[in-house]
N, C-alpha and C positions, 0 to 999 in steps of 0.2 A: 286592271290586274285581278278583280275579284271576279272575273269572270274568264280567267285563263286557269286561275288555279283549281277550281271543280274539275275542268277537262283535265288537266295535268292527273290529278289524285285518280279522273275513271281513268286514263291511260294505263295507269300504276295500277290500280285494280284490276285490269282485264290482263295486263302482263303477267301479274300474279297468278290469274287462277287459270291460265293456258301455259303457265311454265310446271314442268313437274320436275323433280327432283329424284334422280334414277340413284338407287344405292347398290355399291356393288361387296366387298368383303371376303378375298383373295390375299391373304399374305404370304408376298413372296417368300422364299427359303431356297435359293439357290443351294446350297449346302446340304439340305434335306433332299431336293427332287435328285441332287447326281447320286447319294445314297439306296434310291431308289430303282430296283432290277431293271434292267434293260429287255423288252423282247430281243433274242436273238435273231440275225440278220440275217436271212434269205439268202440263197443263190439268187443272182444280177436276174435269171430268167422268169423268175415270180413276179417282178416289179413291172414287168416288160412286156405284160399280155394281160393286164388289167379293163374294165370297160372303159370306157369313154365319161361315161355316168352313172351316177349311184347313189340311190335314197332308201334310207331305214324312215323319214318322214311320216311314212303310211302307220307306224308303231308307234307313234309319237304323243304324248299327252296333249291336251288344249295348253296351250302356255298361259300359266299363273303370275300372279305379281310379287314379287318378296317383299314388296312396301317398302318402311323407313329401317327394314331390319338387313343387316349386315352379313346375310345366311346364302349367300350365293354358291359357297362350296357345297350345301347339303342340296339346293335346288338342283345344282348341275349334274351331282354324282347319282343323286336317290329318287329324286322327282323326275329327271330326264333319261342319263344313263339307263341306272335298273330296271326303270318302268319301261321303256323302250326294247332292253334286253329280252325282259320276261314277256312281251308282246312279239318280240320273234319265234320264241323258243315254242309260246302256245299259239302260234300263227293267228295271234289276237290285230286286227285291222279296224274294229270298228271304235272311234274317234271316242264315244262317248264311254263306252264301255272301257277300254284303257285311265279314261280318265278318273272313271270311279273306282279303279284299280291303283292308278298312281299309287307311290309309295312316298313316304313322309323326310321332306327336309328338315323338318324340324327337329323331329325324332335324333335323325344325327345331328343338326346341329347343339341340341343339347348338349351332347356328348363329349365335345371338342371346343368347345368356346370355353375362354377364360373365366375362372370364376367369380371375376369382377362387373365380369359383362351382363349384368340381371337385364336387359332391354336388349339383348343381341343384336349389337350394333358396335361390336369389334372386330369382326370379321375371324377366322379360319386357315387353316394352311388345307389344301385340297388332301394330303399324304393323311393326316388324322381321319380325314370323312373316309379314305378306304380302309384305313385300320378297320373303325368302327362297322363298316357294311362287312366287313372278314370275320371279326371275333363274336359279333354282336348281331349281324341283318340290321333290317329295320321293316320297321311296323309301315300299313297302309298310312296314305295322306288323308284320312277319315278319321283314323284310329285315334288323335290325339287331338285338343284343342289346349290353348291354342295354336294354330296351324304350323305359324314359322315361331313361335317361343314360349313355348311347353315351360311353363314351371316346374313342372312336377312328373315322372314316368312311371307308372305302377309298374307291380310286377306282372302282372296280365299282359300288356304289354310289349311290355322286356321277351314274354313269352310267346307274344303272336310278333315279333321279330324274330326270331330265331326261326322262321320258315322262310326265310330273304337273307341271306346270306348269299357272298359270294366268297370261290376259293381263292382267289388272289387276284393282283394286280397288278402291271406293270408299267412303265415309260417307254411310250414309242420311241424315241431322239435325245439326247443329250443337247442342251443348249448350244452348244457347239457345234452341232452338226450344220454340213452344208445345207442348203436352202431342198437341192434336189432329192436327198435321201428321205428329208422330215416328208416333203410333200408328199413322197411314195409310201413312206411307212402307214402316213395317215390314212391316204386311200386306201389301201393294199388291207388296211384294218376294218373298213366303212365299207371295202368290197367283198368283205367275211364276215358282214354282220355285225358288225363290234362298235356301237358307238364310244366314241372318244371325246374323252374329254379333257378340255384346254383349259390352262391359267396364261389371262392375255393380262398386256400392258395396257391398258384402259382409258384413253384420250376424252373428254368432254365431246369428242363431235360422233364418238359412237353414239352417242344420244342422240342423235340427228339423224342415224341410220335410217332408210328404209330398205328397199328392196337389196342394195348393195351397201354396207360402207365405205366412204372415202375418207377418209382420214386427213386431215388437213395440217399436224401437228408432229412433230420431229422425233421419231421412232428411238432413236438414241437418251430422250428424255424420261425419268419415270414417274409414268402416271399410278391412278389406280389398279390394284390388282383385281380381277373380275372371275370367277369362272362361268363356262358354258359347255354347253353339247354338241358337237358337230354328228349332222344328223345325216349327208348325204355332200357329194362331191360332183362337178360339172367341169370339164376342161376344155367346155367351149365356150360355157355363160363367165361373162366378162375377163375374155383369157383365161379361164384358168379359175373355179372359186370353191369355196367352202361353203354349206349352208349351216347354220347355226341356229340350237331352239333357245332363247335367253328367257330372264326370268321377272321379266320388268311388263308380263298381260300381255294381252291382244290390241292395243293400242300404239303399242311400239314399235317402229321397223314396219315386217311385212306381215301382219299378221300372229306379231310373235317371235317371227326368223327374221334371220338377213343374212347376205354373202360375204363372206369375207374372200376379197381377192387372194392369190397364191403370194403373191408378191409381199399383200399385204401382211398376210398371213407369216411371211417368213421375217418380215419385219416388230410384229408386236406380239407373236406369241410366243412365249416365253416356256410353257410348261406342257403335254402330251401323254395321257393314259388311257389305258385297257382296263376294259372289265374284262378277268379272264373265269369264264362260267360260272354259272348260278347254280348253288349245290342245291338247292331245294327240289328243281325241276329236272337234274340231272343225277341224284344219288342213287337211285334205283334202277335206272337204265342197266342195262347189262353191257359190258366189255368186249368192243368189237374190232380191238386195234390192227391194223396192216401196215408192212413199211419195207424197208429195202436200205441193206448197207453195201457201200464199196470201198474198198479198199483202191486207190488209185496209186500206180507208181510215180515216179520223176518222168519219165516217158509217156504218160497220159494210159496208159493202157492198165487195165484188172489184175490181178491176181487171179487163176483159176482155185475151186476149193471144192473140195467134198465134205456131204454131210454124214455124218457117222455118230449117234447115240445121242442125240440129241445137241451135238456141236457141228457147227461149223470150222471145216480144217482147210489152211494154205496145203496145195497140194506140194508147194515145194518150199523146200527152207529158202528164207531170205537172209542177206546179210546183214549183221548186227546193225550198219552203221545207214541203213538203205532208208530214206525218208518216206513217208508217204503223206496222199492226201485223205481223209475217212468222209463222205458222202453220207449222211444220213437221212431218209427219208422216210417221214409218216404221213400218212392215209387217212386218219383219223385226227381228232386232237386226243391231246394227251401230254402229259409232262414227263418230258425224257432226258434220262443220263445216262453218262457213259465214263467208264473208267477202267484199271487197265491194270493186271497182277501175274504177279511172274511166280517162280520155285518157291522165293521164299516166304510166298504169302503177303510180300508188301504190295499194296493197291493205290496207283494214282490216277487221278482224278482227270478226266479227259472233256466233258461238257457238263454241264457248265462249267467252264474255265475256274472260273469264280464267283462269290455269292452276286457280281454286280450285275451279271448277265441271267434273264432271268429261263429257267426249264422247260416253260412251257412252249410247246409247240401248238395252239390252237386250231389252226385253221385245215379248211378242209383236205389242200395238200400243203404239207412244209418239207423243206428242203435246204440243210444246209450243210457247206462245206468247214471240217479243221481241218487245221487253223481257217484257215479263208479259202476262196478259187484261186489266188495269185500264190501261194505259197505252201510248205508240207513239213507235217511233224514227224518225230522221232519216237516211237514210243516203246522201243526195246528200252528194258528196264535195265539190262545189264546181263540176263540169266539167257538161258538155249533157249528156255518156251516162255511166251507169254499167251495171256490170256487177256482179251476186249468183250468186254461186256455192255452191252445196250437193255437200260428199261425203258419200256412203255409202259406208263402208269396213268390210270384212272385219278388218282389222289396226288397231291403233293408230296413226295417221299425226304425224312431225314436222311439224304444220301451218306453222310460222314459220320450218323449210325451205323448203316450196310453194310459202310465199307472197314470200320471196326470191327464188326462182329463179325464178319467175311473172313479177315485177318485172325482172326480167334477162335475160329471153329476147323475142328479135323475132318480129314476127307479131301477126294476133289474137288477141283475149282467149283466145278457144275454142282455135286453135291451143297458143296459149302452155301452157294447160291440161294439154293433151291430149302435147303435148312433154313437159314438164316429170314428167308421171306415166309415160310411156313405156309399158311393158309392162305395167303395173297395171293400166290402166283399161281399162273397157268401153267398146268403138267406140259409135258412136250406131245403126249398123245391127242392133247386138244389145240395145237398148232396145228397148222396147214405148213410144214416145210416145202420149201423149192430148194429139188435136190442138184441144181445145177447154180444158182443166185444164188445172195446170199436176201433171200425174199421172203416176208411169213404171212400169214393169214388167219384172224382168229373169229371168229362169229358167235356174236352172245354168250358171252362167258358171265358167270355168275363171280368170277376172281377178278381181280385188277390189277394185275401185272404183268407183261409179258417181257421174258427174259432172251435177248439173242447173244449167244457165244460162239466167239470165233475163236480160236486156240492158232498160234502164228509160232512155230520153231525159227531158230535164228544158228546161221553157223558164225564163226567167229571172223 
């Protein structure tokens, strides 16, 4: 016996220091993420001529370790996302250089953790770390020690974040969605450059990952909450997979990543967001919006319209009660509304639907149908004329300001418009109208808004 027990204790010993202990720090908030705006959904055709495969990898930092600290939401949004974002936007590819550029987990995690949690080791909801990168940015992964739990944030600081910022954020899928839309939405995001980032259900044998995950453990069960980066999409490598950069070093998985199959995918991840632009690298750019409205009937066919004085006009009155579909397409990104005023100055609200759906149109073409492609709205308000109004905006706009003070000010509709945005908007002499479409074109504009008005008479 006294010479089983030394072997027994090395066994235990070597177990030990080849077992590591991955910490992850994701609190779930079901209630929070459906809160959180939706990117609006595409016409079927967008999803449907996607590539085959797709990696932002090349923009990617060296994968770091979060240790014993419970900062997983700041590594995935601030260290992966933003850093990966801003190495698209500055067509930054070289490995090391990204990395001395990365931007600080820590930073936001400070931010957002409990105030109980002095050793950040409570973990985060993912929705607070984009608050924080919105209101606040965040500083380089240089900028503060310690790395992942900063005591203390000067104001220096405070002030070399403020040039990392992003305008907003959104949720690709609602938990509820079928397995096929999430899958599309994600690609469809990762094939526009958009890393996204996931809150997964977090099984013991993701620890185990290497080049692929397999999960061995019953998806209906709740594990830890984790987040990560999906950094690129394959839908030939293992049927169908996601690559992921996680935040557990280069020792881990493949080098840092691993696959998450599609299947799997649809089974343990629970949460899906956008970085929607980096204001730092994009405030200064000048406004170059393009796009294309239709009006469609019950019969699938146009409306014909003539342009006259800076509106667009139905050549022939429609009847009051006649449905349509509205097609809107942009060219650019940009965050776009639309909404809809008659004689009496009253204005309703046509896209976003409502606050849960979110304005932004990002990508390089969007395209979507109201209400949806299967069905058509009413939007005579009740009077002979109305009026449909589309912004294209550089900025996120108070729309339910606009359309107050729209309602409140004298003059024409166009007028009224055109007042009410003042300095913002583009004159009509620096659109490109198409006098036949209802089509525009604007090129390096010093303004940020461009306005399209259709004017639609109604007989009774």
């Amino acid at each position: 016996m006294k010479k089983i027990i030394p072997v027994i204790l090395f066994l235990l010993t070597v177990k030990t220091t080849f077992t590591q202990n991955f910490e992850t720090g994701l609190k779930f908030n079901d209630k929070e993420y459906k809160n959180v705006p939706l990117k609006a959904r595409l016409t079927n055709s967008l999803y449907s001529n996607m590539p085959e495969t797709y990696s932002l990898k090349q923009y990617a930092p060296v994968p770091k370790n979060q240790g014993e600290h419970g900062t997983c939401t700041g590594w995935a949004t601030a260290y992966a996302g933003m850093t990966i974002s801003e190495s698209i936007q500055q067509n930054r590819k070289n490995k090391e250089l990204t990395t001395e550029n990365a931007l600080s987990p820590g930073f936001v995690y400070k931010q957002i953790k409990n105030s109980s949690d002095t050793w950040c080791r409570l973990g985060a909801s993912l929705k607070d770390a984009f608050e924080i990168l919105k209101t606040k940015g965040v500083c380089k992964y240089n900028d503060i020690n310690p790395i992942n739990c900063p005591q203390f944030i000067s104001p220096a600081i405070f002030s070399k974040a403020e040039k990392h910022k992003i305008k907003d954020y959104a949720k690709l899928f609602n938990i509820s969605d079928p397995k096929t839309f999430k899958i599309n939405a994600v690609k469809k995001s990762i094939s526009q450059n958009h890393p996204v980032i996931i809150g997964m259900n977090t099984p013991e044998s993701f620890e185990k990952a290497k080049d692929i995950w397999i999960p061995e453990e019953n998806p209906a069960e709740t594990y830890n909450g984790h987040a990560l980066c999906i950094v690129g999409y394959d839908d030939n490598k293992y049927q169908g997979s996601f690559e992921v950069i996680n935040s557990w070093g280069t020792q881990w998985g493949n080098n840092g990543f691993t696959r998450i199959s599609y299947d799997t995918f649809n089974n343990f991840v629970k949460y899906a967001y956008e970085i929607i632009s980096l204001e730092t690298i994009t405030e200064n750019k000048n406004f170059s919006p393009s796009g294309n409205i239709q009006i469609i009937k019950a019969d699938s066919s146009e409306n014909n319209i003539k342009f006259i004085d800076g509106i667009y006009r139905l050549t022939e009155p429609r009847e009051s009660k006649t449905p349509v579909r509205i097609i809107i397409s942009s060219y650019c990104p940009a965050f776009v509304y639309a909404f809809t005023s008659d004689e009496t100055k009253k204005t309703f609200t046509v896209f976003p639907p409502n606050e849960k759906i979110s304005p932004a149109l990002n990508y390089e073409i969007n395209k979507i149908a109201i209400p949806d492609e299967n069905r058509y709205i009413k939007i005579n308000n009740g009077e002979n004329k109305n009026y449909l109004c589309i912004l294209f905006s550089q900025q996120k706009l108070n729309i339910e300001k606009i359309k107050n003070e729209t309602e409140n000010t004298y003059g024409s509709f166009k007028d009224r418009i055109y007042y009410v945005l003042k300095d913002k908007i583009i004159q009509p002499e620096n659109i490109e109208f198409n006098q036949q479409k209802i089509n525009f074109n604007v090129k390096n504009s010093e303004k940020n808004i461009a306005a399209i008005i259709i004017e639609i008479e109604y007989t009774d």
